[in-house]
C-alpha positions in Angstrom: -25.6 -19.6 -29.5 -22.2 -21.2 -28.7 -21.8 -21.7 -24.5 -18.5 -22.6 -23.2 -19.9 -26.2 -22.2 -20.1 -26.5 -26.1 -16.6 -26.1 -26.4 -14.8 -29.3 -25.9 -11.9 -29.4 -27.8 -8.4 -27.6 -26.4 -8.0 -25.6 -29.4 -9.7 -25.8 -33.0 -9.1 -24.4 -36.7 -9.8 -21.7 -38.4 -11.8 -23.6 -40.5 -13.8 -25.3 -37.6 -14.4 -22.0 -36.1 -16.0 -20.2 -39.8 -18.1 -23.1 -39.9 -19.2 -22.8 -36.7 -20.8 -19.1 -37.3 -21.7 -20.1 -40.7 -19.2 -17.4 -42.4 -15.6 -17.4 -44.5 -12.6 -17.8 -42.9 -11.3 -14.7 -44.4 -13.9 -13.0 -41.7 -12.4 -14.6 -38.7 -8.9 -13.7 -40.3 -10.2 -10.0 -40.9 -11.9 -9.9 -37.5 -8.5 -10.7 -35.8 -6.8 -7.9 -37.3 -9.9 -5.6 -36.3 -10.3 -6.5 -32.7 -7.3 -6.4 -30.6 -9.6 -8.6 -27.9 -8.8 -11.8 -30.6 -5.7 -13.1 -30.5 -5.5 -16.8 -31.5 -2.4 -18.9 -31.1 -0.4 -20.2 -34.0 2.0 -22.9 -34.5 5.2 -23.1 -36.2 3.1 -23.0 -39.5 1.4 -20.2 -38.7 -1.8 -22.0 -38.2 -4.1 -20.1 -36.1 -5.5 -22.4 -33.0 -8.5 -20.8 -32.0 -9.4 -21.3 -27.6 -13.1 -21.3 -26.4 -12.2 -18.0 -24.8 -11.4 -16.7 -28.5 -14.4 -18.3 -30.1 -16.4 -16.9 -27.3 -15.3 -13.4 -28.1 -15.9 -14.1 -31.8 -19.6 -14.7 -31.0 -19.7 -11.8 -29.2 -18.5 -10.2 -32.0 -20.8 -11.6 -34.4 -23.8 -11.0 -32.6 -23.0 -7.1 -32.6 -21.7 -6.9 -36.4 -23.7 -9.8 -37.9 -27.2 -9.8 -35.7 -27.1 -5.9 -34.4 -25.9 -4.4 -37.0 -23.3 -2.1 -35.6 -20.3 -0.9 -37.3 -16.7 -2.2 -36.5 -16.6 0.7 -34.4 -19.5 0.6 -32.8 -18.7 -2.9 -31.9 -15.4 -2.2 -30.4 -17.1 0.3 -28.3 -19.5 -2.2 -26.9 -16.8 -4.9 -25.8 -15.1 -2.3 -23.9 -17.6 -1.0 -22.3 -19.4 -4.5 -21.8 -17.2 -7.2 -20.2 -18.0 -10.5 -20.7 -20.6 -11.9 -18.7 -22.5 -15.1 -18.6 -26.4 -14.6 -17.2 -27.3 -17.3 -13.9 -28.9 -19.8 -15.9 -25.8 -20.1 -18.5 -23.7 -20.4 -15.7 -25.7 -23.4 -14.0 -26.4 -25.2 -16.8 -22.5 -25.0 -17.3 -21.4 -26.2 -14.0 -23.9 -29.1 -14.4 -22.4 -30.3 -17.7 -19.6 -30.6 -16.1 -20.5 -32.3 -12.9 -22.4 -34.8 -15.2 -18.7 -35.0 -17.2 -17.6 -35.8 -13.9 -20.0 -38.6 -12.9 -19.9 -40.0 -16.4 -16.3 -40.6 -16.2 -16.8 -42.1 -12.2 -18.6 -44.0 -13.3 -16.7 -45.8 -15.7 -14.2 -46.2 -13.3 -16.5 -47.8 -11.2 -17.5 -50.4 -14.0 
């Protein structure tokens, strides 16, 4: 499971994204076009630059089509009616990455 901590990078490629849920590109592409809550930016080539919001919603997505089983449907039906949410312990361990980001980088600046 892909948490937000995880996500480093500003934006990352279609190709970086696939691999991260072990599937084609042509999903991701596919899932785009079927779920409206997707929306990747794209650069003056047209190459989609995927945000850790967006690859969180593609887990999301993956979990319910992939790992649940629903339909495309089905799945649309259950973001709606389930926002986003992250449980407690997700949300700590998140804050501490950060805070020991933080004291990493203090502490090369001590140095």
């Amino acid at each position: 499971m892909i948490r937000e901590s995880d996500l480093t990078k500003l934006y990352y490629s279609i190709g970086e994204v696939a691999s991260m849920f072990d599937v084609n590109a042509s999903l991701i592409r596919f899932w785009e076009k079927e779920f409206p809550s997707v929306k990747p930016k794209k650069n003056q080539k047209g190459n989609r630059r995927f945000t850790a919001e967006n690859i969180l919603e593609l887990q999301r997505i993956y979990i319910l089509v992939k790992k649940e089983g629903h339909t495309l449907e089905g799945a649309r039906k259950a973001l709606k009616s389930k926002p986003l949410e992250n449980s407690e312990s997700e949300k700590r361990s998140d804050i501490i990455a950060k805070l020991e980001r933080i004291k990493h980088k203090l502490l090369q600046l001590k140095a």
